[in-house]
Biopython code that builds the backbone (N, CA, C, O; Angstrom):
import numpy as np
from Bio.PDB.StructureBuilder import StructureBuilder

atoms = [
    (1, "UNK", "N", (0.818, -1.188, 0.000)),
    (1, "UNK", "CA", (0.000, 0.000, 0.000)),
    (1, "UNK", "C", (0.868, 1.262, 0.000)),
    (1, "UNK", "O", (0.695, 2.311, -0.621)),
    (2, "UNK", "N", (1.869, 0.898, 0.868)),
    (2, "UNK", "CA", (2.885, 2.469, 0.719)),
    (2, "UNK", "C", (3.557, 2.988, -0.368)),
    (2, "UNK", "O", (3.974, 4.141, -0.483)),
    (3, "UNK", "N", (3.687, 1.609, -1.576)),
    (3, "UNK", "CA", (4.028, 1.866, -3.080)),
    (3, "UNK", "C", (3.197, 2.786, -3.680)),
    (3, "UNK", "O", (3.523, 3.861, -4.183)),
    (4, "UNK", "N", (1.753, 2.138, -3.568)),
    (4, "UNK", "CA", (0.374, 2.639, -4.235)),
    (4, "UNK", "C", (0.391, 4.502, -4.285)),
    (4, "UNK", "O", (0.303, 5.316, -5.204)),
    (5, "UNK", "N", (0.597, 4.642, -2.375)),
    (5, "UNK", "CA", (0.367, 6.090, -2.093)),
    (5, "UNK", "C", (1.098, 6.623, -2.798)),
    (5, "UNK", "O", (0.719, 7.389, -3.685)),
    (6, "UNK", "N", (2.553, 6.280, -2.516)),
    (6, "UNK", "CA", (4.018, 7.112, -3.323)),
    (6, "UNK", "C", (3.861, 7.395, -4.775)),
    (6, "UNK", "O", (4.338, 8.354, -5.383)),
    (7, "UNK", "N", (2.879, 6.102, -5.409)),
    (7, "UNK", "CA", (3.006, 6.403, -6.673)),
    (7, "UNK", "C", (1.547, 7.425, -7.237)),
    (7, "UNK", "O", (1.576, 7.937, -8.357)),
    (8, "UNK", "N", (0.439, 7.596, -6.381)),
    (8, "UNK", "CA", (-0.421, 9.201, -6.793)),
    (8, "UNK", "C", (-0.006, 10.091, -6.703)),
    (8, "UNK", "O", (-0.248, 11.112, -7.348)),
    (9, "UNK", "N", (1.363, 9.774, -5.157)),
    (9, "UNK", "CA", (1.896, 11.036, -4.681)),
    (9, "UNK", "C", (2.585, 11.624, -5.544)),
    (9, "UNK", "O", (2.982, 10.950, -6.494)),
    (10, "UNK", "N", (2.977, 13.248, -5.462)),
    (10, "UNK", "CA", (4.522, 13.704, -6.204)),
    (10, "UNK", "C", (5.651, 13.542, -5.008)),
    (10, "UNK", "O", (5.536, 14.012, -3.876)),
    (11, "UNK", "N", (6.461, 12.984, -5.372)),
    (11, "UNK", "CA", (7.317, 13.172, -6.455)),
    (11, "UNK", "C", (7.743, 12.225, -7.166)),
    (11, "UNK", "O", (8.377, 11.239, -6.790)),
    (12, "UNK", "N", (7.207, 12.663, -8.826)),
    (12, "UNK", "CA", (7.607, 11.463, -9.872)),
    (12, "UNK", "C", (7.834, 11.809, -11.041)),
    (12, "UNK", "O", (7.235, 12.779, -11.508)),
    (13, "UNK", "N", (8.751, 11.096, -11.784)),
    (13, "UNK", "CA", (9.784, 11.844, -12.618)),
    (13, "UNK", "C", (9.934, 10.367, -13.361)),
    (13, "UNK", "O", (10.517, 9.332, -13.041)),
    (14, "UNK", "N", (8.816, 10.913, -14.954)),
    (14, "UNK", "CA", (9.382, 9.466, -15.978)),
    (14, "UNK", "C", (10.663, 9.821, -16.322)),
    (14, "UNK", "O", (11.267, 10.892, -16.255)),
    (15, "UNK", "N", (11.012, 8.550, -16.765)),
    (15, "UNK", "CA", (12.518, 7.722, -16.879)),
    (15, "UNK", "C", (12.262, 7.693, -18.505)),
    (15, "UNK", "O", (12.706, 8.597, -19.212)),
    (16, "UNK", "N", (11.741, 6.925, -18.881)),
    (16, "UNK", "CA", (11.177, 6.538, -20.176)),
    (16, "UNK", "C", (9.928, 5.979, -20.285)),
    (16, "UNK", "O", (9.399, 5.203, -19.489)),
    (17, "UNK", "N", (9.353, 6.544, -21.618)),
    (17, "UNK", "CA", (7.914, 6.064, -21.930)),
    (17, "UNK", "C", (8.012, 5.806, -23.109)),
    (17, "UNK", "O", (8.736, 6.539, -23.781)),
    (18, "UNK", "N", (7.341, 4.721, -23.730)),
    (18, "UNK", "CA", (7.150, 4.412, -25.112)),
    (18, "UNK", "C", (6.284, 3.969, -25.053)),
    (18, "UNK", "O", (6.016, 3.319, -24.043)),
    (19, "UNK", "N", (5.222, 4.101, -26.291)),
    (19, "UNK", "CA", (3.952, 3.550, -26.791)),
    (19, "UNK", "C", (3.891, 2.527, -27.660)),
    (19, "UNK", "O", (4.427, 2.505, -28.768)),
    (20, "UNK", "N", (2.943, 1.284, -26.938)),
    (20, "UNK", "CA", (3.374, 0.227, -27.472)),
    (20, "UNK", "C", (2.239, -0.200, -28.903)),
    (20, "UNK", "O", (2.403, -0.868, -29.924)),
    (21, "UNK", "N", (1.174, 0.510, -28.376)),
    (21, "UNK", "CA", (0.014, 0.038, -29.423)),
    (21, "UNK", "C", (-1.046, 1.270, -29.445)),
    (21, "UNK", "O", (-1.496, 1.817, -28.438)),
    (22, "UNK", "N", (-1.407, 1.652, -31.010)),
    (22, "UNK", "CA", (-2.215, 2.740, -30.555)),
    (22, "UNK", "C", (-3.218, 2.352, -31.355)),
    (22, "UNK", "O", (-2.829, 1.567, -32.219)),
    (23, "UNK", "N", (-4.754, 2.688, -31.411)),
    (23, "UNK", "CA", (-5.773, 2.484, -32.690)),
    (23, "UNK", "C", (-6.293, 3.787, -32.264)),
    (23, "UNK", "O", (-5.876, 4.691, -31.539)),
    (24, "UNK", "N", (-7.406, 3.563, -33.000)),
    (24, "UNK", "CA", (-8.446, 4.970, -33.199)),
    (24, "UNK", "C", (-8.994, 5.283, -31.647)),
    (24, "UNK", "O", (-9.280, 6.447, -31.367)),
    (25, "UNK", "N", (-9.146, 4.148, -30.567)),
    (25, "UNK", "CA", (-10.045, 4.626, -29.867)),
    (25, "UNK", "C", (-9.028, 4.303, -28.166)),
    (25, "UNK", "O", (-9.455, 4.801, -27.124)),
    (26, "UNK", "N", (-7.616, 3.367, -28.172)),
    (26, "UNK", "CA", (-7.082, 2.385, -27.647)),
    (26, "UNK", "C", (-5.860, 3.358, -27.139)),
    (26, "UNK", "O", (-5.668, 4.260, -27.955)),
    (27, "UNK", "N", (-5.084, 3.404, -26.134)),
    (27, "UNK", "CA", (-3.529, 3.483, -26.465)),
    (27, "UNK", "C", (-3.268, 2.647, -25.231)),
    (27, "UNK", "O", (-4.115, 2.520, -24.347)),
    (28, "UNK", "N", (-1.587, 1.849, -25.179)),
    (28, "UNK", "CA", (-1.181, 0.933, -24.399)),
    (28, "UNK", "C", (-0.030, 1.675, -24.494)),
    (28, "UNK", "O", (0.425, 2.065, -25.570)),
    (29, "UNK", "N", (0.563, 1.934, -23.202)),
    (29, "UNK", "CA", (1.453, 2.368, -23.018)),
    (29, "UNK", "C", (2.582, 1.476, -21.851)),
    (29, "UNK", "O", (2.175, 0.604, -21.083)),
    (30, "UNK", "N", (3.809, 1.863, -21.931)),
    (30, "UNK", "CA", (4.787, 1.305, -21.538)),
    (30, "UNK", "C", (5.695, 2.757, -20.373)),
    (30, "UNK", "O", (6.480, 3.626, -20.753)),
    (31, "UNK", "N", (5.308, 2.565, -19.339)),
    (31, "UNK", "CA", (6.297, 3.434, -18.696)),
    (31, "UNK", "C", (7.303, 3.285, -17.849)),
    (31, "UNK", "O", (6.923, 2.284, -17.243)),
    (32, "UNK", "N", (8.332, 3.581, -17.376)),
    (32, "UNK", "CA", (9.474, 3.429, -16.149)),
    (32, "UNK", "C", (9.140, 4.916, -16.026)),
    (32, "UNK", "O", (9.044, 5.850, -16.821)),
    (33, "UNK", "N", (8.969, 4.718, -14.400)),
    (33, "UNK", "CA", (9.142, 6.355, -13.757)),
    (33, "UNK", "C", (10.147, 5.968, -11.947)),
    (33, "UNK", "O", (10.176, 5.025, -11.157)),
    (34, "UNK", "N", (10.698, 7.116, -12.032)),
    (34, "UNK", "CA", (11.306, 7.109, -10.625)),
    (34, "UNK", "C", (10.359, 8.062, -9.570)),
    (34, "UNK", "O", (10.178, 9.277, -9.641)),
    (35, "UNK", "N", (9.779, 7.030, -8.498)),
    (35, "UNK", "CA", (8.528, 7.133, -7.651)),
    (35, "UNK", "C", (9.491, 6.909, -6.127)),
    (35, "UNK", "O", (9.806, 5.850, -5.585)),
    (36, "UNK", "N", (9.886, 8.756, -5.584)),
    (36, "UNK", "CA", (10.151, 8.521, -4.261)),
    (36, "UNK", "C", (11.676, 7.668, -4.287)),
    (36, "UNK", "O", (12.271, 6.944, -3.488)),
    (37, "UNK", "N", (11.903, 8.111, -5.473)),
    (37, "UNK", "CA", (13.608, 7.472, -5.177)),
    (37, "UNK", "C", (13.603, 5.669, -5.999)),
    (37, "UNK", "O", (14.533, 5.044, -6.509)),
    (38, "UNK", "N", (12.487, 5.388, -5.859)),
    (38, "UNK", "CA", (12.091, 3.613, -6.600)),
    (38, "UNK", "C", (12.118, 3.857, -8.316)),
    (38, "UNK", "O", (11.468, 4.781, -8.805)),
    (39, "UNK", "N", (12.835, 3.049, -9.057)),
    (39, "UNK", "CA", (12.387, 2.782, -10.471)),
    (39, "UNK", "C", (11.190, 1.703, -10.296)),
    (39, "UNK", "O", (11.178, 0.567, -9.823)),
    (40, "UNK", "N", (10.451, 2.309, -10.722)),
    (40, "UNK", "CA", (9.257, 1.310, -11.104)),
    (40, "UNK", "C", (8.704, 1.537, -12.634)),
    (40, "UNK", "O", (8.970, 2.571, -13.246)),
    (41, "UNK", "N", (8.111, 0.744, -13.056)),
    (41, "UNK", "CA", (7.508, 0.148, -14.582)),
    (41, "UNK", "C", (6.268, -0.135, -14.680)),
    (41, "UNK", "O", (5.965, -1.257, -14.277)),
    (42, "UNK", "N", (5.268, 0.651, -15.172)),
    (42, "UNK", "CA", (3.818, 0.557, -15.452)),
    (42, "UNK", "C", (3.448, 0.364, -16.462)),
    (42, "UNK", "O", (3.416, 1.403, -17.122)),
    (43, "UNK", "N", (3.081, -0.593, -17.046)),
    (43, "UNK", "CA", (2.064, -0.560, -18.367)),
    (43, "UNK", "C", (0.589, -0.720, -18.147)),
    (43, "UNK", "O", (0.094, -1.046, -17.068)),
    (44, "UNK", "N", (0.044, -0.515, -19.044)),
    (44, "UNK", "CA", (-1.567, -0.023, -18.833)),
    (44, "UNK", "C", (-2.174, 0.624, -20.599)),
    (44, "UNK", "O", (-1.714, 0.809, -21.726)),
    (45, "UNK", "N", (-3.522, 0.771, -19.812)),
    (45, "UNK", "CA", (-4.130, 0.964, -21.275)),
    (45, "UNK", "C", (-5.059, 2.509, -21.038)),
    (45, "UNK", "O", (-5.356, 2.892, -19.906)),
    (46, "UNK", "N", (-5.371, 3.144, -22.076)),
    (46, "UNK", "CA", (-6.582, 3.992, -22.484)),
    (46, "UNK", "C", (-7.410, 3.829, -23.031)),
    (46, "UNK", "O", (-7.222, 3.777, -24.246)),
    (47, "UNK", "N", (-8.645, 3.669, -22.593)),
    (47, "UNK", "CA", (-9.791, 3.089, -23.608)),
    (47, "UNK", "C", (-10.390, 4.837, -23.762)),
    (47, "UNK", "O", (-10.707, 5.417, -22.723)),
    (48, "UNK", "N", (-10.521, 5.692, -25.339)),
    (48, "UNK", "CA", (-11.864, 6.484, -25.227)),
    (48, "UNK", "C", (-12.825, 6.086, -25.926)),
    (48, "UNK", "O", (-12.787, 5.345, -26.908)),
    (49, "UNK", "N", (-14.136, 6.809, -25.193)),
    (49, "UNK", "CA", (-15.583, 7.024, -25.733)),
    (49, "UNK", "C", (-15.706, 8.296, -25.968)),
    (49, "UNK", "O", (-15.237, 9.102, -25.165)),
    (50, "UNK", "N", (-16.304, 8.675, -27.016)),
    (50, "UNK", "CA", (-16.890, 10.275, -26.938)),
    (50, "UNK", "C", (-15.621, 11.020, -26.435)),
    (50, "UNK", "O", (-15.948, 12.056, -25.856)),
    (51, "UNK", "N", (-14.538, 10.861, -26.466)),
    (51, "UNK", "CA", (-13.531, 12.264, -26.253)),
    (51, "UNK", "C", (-12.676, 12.044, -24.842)),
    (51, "UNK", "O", (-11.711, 12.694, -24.441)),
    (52, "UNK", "N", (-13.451, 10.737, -24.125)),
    (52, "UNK", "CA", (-12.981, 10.802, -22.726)),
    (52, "UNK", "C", (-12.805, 9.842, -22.270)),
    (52, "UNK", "O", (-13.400, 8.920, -22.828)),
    (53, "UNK", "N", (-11.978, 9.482, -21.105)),
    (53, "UNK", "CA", (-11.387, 8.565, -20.957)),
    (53, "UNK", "C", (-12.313, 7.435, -20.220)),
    (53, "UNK", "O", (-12.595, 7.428, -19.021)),
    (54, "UNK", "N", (-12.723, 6.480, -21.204)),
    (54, "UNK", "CA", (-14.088, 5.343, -20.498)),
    (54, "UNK", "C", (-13.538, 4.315, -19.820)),
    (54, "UNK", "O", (-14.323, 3.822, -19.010)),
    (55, "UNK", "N", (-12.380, 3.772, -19.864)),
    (55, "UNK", "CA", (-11.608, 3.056, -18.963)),
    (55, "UNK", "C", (-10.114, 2.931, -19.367)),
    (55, "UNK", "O", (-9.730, 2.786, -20.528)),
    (56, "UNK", "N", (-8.995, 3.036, -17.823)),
    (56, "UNK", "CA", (-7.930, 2.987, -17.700)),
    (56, "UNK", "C", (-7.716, 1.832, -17.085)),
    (56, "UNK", "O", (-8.546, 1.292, -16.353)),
    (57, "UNK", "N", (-6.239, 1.248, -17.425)),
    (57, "UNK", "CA", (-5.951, 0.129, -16.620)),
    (57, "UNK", "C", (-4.363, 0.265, -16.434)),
    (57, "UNK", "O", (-3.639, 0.648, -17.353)),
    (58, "UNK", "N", (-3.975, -0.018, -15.394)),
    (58, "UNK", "CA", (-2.314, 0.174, -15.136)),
    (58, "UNK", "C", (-1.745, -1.271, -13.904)),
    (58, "UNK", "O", (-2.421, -1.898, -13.088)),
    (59, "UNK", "N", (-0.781, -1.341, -14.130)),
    (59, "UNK", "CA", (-0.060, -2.293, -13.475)),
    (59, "UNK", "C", (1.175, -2.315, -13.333)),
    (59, "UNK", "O", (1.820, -2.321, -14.381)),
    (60, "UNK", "N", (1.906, -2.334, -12.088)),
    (60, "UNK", "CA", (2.972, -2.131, -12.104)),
    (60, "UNK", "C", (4.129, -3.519, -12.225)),
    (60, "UNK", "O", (4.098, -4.318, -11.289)),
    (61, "UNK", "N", (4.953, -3.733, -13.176)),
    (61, "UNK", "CA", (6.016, -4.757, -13.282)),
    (61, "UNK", "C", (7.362, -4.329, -13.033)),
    (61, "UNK", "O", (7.793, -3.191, -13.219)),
    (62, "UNK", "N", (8.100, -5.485, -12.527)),
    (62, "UNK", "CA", (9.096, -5.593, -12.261)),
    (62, "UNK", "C", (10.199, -5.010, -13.637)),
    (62, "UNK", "O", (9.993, -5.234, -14.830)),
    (63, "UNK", "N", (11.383, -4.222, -13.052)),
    (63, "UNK", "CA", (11.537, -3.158, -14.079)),
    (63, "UNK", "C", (13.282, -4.568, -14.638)),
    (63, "UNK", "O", (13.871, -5.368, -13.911)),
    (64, "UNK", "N", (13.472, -4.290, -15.919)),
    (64, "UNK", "CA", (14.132, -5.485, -15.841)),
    (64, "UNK", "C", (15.565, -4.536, -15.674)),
    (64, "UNK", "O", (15.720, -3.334, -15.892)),
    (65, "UNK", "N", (16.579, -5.608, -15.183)),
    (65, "UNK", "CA", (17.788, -5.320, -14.790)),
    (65, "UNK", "C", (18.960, -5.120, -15.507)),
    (65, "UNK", "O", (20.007, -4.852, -14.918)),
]
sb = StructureBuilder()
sb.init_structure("model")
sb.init_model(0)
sb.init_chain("A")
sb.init_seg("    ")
for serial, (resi, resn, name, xyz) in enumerate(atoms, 1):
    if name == "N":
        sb.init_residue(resn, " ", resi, " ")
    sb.init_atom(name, np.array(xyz, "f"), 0.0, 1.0, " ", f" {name:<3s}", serial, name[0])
structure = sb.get_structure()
């Protein structure tokens, strides 16, 4: 849970982001950000409807070495 907080919290500073898949309505993204001093690695998705964001999904993985 103390990851979770750190990572809504500021201070966070991407590392690198690249986009892995995009369509008309979709984007999947690929991030490393440094969260509170931690490299951590999120990928996740954007779903829109109508202009706005109808569902997000994120997960954090192990960042490789």
């Amino acid at each position: 849970m103390e990851l979770f907080t750190e990572a809504v919290t500021p201070p966070r500073r991407v590392i690198m982001a690249s986009e892995v898949c995009r369509t008309e309505d979709t984007l999947l993204y690929d991030v490393v950000q440094d969260v509170a001093g931690d490299t951590v690695r999120v990928v996740g998705s954007f779903v829109l409807r109508d202009g706005l964001i109808w569902r997000h999904t994120s997960l954090a993985v192990p960042v490789d070495s």
